[in-house]
PAPALUM-823617 format. One line per 2 residues: number of its first residue (from 1); their letters; for each residue x, y, z negated of N, C-alpha, C. Coordinates in pm, whole numbers. Each point is the difference from the previous one (the first is absolute). Layout:
# residues N
NUM = A = X Y Z X Y Z X Y Z ~ ...
# end
This chain:
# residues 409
1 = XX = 3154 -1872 1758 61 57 121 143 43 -29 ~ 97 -38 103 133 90 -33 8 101 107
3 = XX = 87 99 -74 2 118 39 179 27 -11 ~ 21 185 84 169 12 -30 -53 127 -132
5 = XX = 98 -98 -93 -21 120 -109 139 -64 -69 ~ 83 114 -42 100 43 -134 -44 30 -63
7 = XX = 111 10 -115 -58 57 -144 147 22 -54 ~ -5 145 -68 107 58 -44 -55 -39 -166
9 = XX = 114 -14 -41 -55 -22 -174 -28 136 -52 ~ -63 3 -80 -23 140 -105 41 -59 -177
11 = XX = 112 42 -17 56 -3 -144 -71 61 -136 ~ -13 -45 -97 7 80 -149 102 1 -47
13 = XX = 15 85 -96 127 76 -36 76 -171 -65 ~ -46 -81 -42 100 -114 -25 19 -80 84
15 = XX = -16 41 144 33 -86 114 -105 -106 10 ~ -102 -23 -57 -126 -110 45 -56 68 78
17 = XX = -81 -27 37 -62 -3 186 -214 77 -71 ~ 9 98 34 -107 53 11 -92 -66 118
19 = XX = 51 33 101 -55 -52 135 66 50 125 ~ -60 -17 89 73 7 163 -114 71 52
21 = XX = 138 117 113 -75 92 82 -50 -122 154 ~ -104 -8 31 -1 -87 118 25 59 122
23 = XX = 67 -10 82 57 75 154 -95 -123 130 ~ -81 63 43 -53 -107 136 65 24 103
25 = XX = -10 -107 90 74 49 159 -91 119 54 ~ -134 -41 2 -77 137 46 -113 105 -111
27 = XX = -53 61 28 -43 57 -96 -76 -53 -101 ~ -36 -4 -106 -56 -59 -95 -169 1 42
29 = XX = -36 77 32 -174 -26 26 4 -70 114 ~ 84 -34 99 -45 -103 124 9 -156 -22
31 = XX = 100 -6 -170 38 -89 -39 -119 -46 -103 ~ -74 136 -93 -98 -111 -54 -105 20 73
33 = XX = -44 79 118 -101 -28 76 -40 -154 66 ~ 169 -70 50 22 -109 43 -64 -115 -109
35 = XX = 54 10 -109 9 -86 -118 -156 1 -59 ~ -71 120 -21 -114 19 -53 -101 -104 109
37 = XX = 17 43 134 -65 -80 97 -7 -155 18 ~ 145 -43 -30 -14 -124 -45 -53 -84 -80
39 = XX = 6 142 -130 -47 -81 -108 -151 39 -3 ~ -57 56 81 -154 -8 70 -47 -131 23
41 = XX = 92 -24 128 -18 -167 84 7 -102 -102 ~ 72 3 -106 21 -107 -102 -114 9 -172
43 = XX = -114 146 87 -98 -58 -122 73 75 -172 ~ 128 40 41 60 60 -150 -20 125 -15
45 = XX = -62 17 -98 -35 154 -64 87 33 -91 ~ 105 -57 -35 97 14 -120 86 158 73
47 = XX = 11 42 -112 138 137 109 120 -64 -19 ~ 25 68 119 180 -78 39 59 19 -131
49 = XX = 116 -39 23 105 38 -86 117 -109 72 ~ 141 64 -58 122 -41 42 102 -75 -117
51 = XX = -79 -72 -66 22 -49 -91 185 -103 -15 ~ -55 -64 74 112 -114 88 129 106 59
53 = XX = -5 121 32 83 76 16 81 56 -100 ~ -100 75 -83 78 70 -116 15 -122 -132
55 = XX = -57 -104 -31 -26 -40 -120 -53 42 -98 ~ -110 14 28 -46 26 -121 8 178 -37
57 = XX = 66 70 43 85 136 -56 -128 71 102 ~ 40 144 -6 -58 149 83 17 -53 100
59 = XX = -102 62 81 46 6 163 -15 159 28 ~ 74 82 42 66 92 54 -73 47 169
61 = XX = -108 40 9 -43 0 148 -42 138 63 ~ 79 45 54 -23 106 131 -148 55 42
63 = XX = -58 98 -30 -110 49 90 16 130 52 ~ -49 0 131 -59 111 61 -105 97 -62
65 = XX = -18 151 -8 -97 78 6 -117 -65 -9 ~ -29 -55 178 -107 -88 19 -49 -111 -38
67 = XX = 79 -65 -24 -3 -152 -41 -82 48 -169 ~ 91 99 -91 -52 -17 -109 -133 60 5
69 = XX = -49 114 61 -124 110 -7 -123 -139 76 ~ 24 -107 96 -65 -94 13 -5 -159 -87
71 = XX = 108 47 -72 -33 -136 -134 67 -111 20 ~ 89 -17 117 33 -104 14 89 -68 -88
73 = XX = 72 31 -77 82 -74 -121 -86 -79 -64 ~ -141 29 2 -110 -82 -96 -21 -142 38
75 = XX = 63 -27 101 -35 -146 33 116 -65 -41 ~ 126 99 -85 128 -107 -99 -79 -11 -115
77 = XX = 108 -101 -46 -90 -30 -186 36 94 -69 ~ -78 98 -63 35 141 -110 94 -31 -59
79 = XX = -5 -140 -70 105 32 -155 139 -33 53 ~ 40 -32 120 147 -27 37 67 117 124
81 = XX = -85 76 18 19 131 137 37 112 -90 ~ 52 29 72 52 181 -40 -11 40 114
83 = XX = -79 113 91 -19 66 93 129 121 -32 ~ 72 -22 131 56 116 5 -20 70 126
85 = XX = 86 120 -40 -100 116 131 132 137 -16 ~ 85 5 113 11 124 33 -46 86 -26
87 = XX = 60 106 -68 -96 109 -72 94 129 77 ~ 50 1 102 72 138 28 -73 129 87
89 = XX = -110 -59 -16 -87 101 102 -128 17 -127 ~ -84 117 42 -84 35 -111 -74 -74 27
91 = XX = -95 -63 -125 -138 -101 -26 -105 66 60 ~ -52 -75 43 -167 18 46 -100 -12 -103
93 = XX = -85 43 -7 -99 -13 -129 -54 -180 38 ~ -36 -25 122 -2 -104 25 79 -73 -67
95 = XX = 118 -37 35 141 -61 -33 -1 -36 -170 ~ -41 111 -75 -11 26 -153 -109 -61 -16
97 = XX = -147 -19 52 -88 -68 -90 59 -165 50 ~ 21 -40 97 22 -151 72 67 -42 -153
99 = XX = 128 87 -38 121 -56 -72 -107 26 -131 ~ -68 17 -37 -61 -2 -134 -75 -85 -9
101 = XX = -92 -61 128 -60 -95 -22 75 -124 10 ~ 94 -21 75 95 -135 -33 63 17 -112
103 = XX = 27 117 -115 49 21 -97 -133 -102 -67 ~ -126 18 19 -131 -30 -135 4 -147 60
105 = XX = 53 -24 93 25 -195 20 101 -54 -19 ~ 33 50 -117 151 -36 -24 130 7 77
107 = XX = -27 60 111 161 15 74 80 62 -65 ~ 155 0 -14 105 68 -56 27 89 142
109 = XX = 12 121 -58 43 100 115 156 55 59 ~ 44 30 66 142 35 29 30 115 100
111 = XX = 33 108 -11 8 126 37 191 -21 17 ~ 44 22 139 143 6 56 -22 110 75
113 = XX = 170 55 -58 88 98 61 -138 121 28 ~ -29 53 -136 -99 129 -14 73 157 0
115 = XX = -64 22 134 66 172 48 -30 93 -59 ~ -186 -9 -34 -50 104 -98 -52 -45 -92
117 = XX = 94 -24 -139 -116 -68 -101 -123 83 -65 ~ 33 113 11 -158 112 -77 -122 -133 131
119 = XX = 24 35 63 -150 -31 125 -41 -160 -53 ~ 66 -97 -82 -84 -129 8 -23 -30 -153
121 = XX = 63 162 -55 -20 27 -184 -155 -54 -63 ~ -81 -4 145 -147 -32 -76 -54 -166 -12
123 = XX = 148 -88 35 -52 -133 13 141 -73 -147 ~ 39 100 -5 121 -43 -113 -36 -123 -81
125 = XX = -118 35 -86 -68 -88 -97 -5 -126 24 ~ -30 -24 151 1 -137 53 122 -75 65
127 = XX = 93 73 -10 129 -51 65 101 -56 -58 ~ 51 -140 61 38 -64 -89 213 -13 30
129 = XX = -4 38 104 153 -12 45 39 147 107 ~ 43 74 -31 85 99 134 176 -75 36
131 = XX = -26 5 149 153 -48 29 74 127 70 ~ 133 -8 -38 66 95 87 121 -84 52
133 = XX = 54 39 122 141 -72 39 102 40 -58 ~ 56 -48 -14 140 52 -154 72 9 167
135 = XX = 12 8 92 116 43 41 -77 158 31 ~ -103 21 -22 -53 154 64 -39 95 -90
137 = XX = -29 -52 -120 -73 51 -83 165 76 -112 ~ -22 120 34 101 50 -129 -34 5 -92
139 = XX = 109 44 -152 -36 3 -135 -102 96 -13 ~ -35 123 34 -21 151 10 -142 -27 37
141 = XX = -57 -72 140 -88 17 40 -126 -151 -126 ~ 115 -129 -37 -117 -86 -92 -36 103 -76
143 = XX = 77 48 -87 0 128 -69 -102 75 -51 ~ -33 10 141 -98 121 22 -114 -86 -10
145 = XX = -11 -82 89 -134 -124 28 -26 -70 -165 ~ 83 -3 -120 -23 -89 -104 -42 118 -45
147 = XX = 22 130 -32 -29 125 -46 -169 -15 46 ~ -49 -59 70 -149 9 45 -32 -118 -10
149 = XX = -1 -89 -29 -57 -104 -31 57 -81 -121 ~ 65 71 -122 15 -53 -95 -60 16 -96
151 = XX = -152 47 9 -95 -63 -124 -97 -27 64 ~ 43 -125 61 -27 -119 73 72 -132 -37
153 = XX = -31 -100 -74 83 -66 -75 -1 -112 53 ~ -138 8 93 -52 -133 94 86 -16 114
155 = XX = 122 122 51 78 -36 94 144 -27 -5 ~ 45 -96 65 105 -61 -13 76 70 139
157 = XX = 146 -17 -12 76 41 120 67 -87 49 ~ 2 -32 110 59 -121 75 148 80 129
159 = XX = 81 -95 -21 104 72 55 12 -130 188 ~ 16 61 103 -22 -131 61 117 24 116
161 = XX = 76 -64 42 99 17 96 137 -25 -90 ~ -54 -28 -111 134 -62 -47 57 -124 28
163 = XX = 119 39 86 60 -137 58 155 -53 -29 ~ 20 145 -123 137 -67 -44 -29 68 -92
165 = XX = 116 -52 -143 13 -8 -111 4 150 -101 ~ 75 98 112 63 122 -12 -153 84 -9
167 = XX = -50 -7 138 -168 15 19 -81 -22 -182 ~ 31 -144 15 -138 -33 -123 62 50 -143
169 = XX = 158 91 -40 10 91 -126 -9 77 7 ~ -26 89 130 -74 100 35 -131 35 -42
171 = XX = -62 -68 61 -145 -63 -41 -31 34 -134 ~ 89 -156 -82 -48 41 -142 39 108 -68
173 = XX = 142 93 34 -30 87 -84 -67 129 40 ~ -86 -7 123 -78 112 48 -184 -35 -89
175 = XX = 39 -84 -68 -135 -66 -65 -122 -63 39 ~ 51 -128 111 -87 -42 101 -64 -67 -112
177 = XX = -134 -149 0 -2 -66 -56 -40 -173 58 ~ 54 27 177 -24 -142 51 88 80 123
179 = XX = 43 -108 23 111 -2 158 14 -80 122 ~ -11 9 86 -33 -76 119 93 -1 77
181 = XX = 98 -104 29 53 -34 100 107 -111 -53 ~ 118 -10 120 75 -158 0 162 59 -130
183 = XX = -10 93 -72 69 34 -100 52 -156 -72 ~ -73 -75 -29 20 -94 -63 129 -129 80
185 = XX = -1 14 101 67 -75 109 182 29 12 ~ -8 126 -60 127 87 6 114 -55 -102
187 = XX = 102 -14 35 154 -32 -116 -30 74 -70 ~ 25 -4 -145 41 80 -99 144 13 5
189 = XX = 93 -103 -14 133 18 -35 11 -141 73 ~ 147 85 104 69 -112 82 97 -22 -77
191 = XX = 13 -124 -31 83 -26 -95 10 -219 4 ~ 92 -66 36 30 -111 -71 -60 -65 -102
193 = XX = -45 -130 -12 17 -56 -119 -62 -142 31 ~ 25 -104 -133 6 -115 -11 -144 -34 -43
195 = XX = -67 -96 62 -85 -92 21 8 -25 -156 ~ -191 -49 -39 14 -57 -96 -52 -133 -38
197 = XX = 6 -69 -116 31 -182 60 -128 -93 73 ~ -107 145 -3 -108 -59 20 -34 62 192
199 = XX = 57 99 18 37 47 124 132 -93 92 ~ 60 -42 -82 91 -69 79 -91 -150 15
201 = XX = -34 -37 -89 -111 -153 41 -58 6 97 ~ -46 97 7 -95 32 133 76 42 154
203 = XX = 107 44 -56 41 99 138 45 -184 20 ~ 32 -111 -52 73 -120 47 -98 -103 81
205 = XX = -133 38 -104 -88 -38 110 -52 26 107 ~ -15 123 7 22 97 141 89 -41 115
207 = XX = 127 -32 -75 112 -73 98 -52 -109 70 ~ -32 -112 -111 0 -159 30 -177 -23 102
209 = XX = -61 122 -39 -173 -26 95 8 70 127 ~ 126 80 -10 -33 83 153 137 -100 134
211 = XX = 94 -95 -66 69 -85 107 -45 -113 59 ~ 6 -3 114 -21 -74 62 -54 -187 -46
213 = XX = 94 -44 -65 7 -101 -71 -23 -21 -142 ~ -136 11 -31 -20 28 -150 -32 -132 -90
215 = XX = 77 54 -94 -4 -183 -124 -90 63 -94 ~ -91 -80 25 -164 -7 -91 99 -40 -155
217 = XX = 44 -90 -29 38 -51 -115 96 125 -73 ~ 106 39 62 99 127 -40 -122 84 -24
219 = XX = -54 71 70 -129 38 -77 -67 25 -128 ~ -57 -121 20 -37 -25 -141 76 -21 -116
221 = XX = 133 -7 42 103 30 -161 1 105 7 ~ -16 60 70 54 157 -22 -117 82 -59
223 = XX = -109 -33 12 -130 59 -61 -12 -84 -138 ~ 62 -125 -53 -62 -57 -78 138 80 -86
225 = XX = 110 74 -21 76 42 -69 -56 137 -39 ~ -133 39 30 -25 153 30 -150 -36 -120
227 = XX = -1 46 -116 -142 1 -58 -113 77 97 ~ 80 137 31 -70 138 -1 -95 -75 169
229 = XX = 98 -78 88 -26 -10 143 -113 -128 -17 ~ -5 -112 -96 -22 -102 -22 -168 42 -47
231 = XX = 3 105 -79 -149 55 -63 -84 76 153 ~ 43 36 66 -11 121 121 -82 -93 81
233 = XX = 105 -96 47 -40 -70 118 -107 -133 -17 ~ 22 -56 -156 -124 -55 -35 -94 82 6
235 = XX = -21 132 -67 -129 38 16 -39 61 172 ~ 84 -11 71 -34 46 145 -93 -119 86
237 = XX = 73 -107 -76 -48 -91 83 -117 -55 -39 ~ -61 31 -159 -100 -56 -3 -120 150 -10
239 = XX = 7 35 99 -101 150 -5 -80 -43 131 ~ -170 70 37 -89 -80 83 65 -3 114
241 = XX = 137 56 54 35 24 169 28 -134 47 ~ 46 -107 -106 14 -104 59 -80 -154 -49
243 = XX = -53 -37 101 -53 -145 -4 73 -78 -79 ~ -104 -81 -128 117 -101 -13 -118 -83 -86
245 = XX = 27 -111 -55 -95 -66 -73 -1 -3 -154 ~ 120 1 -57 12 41 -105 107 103 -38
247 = XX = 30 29 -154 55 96 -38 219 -6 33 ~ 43 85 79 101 -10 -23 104 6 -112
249 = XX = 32 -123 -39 127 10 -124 158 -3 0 ~ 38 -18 106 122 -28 40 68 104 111
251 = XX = 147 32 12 48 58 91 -2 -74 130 ~ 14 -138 -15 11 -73 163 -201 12 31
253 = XX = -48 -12 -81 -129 10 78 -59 162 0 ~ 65 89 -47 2 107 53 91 75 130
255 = XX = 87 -90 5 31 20 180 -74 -37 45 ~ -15 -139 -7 -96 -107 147 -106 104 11
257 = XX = -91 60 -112 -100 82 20 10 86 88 ~ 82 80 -32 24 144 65 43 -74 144
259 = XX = 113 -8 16 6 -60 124 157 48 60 ~ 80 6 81 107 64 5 -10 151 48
261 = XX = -83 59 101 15 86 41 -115 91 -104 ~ -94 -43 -143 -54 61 -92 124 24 -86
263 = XX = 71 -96 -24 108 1 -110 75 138 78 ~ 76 -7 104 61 118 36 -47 97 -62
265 = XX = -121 42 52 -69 122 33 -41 56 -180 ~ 2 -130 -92 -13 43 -119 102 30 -105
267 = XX = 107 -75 64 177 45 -71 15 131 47 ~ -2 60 108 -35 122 66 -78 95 -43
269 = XX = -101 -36 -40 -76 137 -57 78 -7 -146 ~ -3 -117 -112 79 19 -136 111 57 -5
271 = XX = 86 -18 126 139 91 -8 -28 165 20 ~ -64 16 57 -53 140 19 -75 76 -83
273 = XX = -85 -90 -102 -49 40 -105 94 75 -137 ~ 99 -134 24 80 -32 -138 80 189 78
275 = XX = 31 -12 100 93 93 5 -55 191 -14 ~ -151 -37 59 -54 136 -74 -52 37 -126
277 = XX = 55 -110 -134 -76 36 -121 -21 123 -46 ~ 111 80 24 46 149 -53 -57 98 89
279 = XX = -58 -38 143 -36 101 109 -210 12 -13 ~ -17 74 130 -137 -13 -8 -67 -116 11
281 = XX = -89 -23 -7 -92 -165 44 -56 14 169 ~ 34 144 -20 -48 34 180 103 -63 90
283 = XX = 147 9 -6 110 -61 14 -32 -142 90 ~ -16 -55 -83 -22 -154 -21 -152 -40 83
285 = XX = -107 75 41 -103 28 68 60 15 133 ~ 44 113 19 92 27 114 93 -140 73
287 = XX = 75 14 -107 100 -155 61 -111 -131 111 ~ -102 20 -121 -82 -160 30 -34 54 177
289 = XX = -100 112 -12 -68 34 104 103 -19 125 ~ 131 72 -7 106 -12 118 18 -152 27
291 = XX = -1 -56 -124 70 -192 45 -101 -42 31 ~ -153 9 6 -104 -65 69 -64 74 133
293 = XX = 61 132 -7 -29 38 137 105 -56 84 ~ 129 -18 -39 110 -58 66 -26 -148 60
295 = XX = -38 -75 -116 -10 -119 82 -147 6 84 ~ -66 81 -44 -142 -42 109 40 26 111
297 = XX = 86 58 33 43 147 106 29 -97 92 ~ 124 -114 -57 71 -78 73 -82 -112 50
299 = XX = -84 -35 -121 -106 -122 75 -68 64 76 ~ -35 47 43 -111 130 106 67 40 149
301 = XX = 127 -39 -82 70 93 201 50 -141 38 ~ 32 -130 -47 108 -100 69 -92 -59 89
303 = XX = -9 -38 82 -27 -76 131 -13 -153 -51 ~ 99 -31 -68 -21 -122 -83 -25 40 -175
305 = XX = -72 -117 -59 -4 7 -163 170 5 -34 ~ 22 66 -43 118 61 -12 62 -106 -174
307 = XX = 126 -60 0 58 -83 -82 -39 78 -150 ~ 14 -97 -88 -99 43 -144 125 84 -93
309 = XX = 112 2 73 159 87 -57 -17 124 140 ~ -47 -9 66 -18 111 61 -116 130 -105
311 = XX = -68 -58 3 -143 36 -79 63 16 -126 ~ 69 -34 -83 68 60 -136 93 73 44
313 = XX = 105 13 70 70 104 22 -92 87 12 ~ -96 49 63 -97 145 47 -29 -28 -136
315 = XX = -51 -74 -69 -56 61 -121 126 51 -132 ~ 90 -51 20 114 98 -85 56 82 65
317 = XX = -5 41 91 62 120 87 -95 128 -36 ~ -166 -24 -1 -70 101 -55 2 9 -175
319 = XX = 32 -140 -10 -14 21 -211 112 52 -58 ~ 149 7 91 115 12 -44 14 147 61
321 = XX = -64 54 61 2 147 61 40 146 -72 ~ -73 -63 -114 18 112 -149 115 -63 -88
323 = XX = 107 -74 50 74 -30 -82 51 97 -79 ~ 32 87 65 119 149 -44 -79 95 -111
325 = XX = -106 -58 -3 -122 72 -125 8 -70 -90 ~ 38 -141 34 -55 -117 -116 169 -5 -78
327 = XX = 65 -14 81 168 16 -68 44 151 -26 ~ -78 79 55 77 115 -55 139 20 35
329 = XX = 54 -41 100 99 -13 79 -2 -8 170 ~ 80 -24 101 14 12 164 -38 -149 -31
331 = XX = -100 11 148 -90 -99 35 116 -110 11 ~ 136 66 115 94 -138 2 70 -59 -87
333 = XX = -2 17 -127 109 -27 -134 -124 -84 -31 ~ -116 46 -56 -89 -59 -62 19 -152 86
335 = XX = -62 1 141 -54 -113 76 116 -115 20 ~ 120 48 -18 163 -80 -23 -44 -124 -78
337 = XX = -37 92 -143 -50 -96 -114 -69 -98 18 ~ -71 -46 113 -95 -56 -8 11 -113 124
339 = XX = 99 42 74 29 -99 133 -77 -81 54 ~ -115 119 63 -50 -17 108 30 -14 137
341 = XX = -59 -60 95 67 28 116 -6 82 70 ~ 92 15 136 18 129 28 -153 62 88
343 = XX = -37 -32 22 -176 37 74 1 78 -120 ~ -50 -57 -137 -85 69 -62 102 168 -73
345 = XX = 111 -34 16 127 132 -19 -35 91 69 ~ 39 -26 153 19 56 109 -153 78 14
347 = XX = -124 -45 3 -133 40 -24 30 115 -79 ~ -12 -53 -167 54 115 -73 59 122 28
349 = XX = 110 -26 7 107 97 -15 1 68 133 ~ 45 -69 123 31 42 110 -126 53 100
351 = XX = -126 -72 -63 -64 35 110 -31 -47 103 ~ 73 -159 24 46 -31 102 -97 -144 -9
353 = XX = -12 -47 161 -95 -125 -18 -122 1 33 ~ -106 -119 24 -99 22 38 -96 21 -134
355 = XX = 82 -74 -126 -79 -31 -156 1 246 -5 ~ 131 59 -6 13 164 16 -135 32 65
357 = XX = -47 -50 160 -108 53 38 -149 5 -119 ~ 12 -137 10 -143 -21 -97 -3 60 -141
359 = XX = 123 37 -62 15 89 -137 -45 118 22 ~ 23 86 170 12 127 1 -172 18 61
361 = XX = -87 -112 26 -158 -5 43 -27 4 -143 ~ 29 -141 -88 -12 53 -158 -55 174 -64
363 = XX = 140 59 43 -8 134 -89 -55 94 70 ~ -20 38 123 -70 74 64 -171 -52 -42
365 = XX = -14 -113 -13 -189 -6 16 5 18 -185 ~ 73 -85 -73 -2 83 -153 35 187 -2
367 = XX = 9 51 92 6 170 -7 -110 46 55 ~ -101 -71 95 -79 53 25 -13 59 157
369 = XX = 96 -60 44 26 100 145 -60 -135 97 ~ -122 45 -6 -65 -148 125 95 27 187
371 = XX = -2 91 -42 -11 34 227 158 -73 0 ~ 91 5 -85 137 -24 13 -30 -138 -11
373 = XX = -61 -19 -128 6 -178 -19 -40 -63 124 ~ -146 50 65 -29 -48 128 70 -42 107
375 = XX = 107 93 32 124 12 114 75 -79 -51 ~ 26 -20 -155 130 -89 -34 -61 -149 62
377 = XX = -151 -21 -54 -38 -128 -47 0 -96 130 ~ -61 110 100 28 -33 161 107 -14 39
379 = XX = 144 57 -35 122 -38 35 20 -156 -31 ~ -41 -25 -106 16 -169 -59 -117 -60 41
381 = XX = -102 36 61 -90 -121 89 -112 -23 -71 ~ -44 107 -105 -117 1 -107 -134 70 55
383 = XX = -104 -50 12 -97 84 13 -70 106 -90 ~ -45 82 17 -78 105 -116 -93 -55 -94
385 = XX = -55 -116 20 -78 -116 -87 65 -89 -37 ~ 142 -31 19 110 -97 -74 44 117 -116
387 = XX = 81 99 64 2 83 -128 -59 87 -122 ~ -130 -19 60 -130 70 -111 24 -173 -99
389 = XX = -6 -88 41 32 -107 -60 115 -47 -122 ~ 95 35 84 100 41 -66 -10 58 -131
391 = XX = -38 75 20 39 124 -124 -134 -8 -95 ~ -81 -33 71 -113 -32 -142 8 -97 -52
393 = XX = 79 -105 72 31 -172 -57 76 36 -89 ~ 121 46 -18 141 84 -94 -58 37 -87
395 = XX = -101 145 -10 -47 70 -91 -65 -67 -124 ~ -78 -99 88 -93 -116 -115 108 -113 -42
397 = XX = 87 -22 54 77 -114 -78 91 42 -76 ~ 41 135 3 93 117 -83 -59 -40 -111
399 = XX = -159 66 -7 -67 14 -145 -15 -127 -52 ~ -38 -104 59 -9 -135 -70 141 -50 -49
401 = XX = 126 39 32 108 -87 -51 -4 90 -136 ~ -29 144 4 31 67 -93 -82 -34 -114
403 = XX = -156 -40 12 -56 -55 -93 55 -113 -65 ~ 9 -98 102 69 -172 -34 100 29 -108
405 = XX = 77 161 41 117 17 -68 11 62 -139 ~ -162 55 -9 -43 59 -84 98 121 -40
407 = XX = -15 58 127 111 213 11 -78 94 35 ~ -137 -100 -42 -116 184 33 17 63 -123
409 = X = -11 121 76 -13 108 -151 -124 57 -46
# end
């Protein structure tokens, strides 16, 4: 079943990916009430899980009072859930045994933004994460809260609302030990600089696959001068996504394979790769998800099948979005380099365009804000079942390029 769900990353202190908080359009128990029911009709007794979402990592999930004192988290798979739960109001004795018995089924537990920590002092033992919002939470008051739960060794502190850089050294030196939010997305240093010879190969193929008039042969010299591109794209092409009868050995029969508008879409993700080596791997997750929500966006709203350079522009307009993260420099200096056309600039930078609309549906349904995405998605002619589409199609093809790409952590 697809559903509207985000996912904010949750960091470890070396920037690999613990797991993701999941955000639904509506509340989380109407969502696995829905899902559980289905998977009634279909005979499956397996417990859900959101596997295809997070990869493999935590899932991060929201409960109610009620929801937990009636058990409902028990129908996710234990070893990948972390129940979390508002803790700003005092526990119910109820509330306390529910969370102990999903504690003895392996659930990982999660206690956010705690008002009175003496009152939930009697479930400590079992708790595996407290979150506080680093924009609310002062030095004075963790303070006080680590002063009571530090011989407790089983709990970790999660910092979450970190959405810039300034935020997440805050964080660490208030002694968080996982961080949640788009921190990673942020410039370090605006600053200039020169391409390197394996970034410029690419940014040329970037040029020669996104014009109008493309020479298959120029092409292939230009990849056959490249070891690093020549090893990449052989092994892309011979991985199970594509049909073929035997083993690919060659660069010309690793185009014909791929195909022109695969070849794009895969010079495209390698340039984006190559350019976040030094950044998070979340980065590069991000990028993918925007350039495949982008082009679905566009095949989804045109009236006609929309030209196959239409459909790559939307998909580098969302992959090229984080440029100014990936260069560490202004989005417009960076994108110069690379002489694109002006759609995919103007998108960028200005804002401007119909490719601007579908970037700005992009980042609103990656934040989590359904009711906005809704109004946007309807402005562009999308139904609420085109865009639940959307974004779970993105999410799952995010994680698969990242495997193909082998950037899980």
């Amino acid at each position: 079943m697809e559903y509207f769900v985000s996912r904010n990353p949750i960091f470890k202190g070396d920037q690999n990916i613990l797991g993701y908080h999941l955000i639904f359009q509506e509340n989380v128990e109407n969502a696995l009430f829905e899902m559980s029911y289905l998977a009634d009709l279909n005979k499956d007794d397996s417990p859900l899980n959101f596997s295809e979402v997070v990869s493999g990592k935590l899932s991060f999930v929201n409960f109610s009072t009620d929801s937990i004192e009636a058990l409902i988290p028990s129908c996710l798979e234990c070893d990948s859930t972390v129940v979390t739960h508002e803790a700003k109001n005092l526990p119910t004795e109820t509330l306390l045994i529910a969370l102990l018995n999903l504690h003895d089924s392996n659930y990982k537990i999660c206690l956010s933004n705690i008002q009175n920590e003496k009152a939930w002092e009697t479930i400590y033992p079992i708790i595996d994460f407290i979150s506080f919002d680093i924009e609310e939470i002062s030095t004075n008051d963790l303070f006080r809260i680590v002063d009571c739960i530090g011989r407790f060794p089983n709990i970790k502190l999660l910092a979450t609302n970190v959405n810039d850089l300034s935020l997440h050294e805050q964080a660490v030196q208030m002694g968080f030990d996982y961080f949640e939010g788009m921190f990673f997305s942020q410039t370090e240093v605006l600053m200039s600089r020169s391409m390197s010879p394996a970034e410029t190969t690419l940014a040329e193929l970037l040029y020669q696959t996104s014009s109008n008039s493309v020479d298959l042969n120029k092409i292939i010299e230009v990849i056959k001068r490249d070891v690093y591109l020549t090893y990449k794209i052989l092994g892309y092409a011979n991985t199970v996504f594509f049909k073929r009868r035997k083993q690919v050995s060659t660069i010309k029969q690793a185009v014909v394979t791929l195909g022109l508008v695969e070849l794009k879409r895969f010079i495209s993700i390698l340039f984006t790769t190559l350019l976040s080596k030094k950044r998070s791997k979340e980065l590069v997750r991000l990028s993918l998800f925007r350039g495949k929500f982008c082009e679905l966006t566009i095949e989804q709203r045109s009236e006609h099948t929309p030209h196959e350079n239409e459909s790559a522009e939307a998909f580098l307009v969302g992959l090229l979005s984080l440029i100014e993260a990936m260069f560490n420099e202004p989005a417009e200096s960076a994108l110069k380099k690379l002489s694109l056309s002006k759609n995919i600039s103007n998108a960028i930078i200005s804002g401007k365009g119909e490719l601007a609309q579908d970037l700005a549906l992009a980042k609103i349904s990656e934040q989590g804000n359904w009711r906005e995405a809704l109004l946007q998605g309807e402005k562009l002619g999308l139904s609420k079942e085109q865009l639940i589409h959307i974004n779970s199609s993105s999410l799952t093809w995010a994680n698969q390029q990242m495997e193909m790409l082998n950037l899980e952590s």
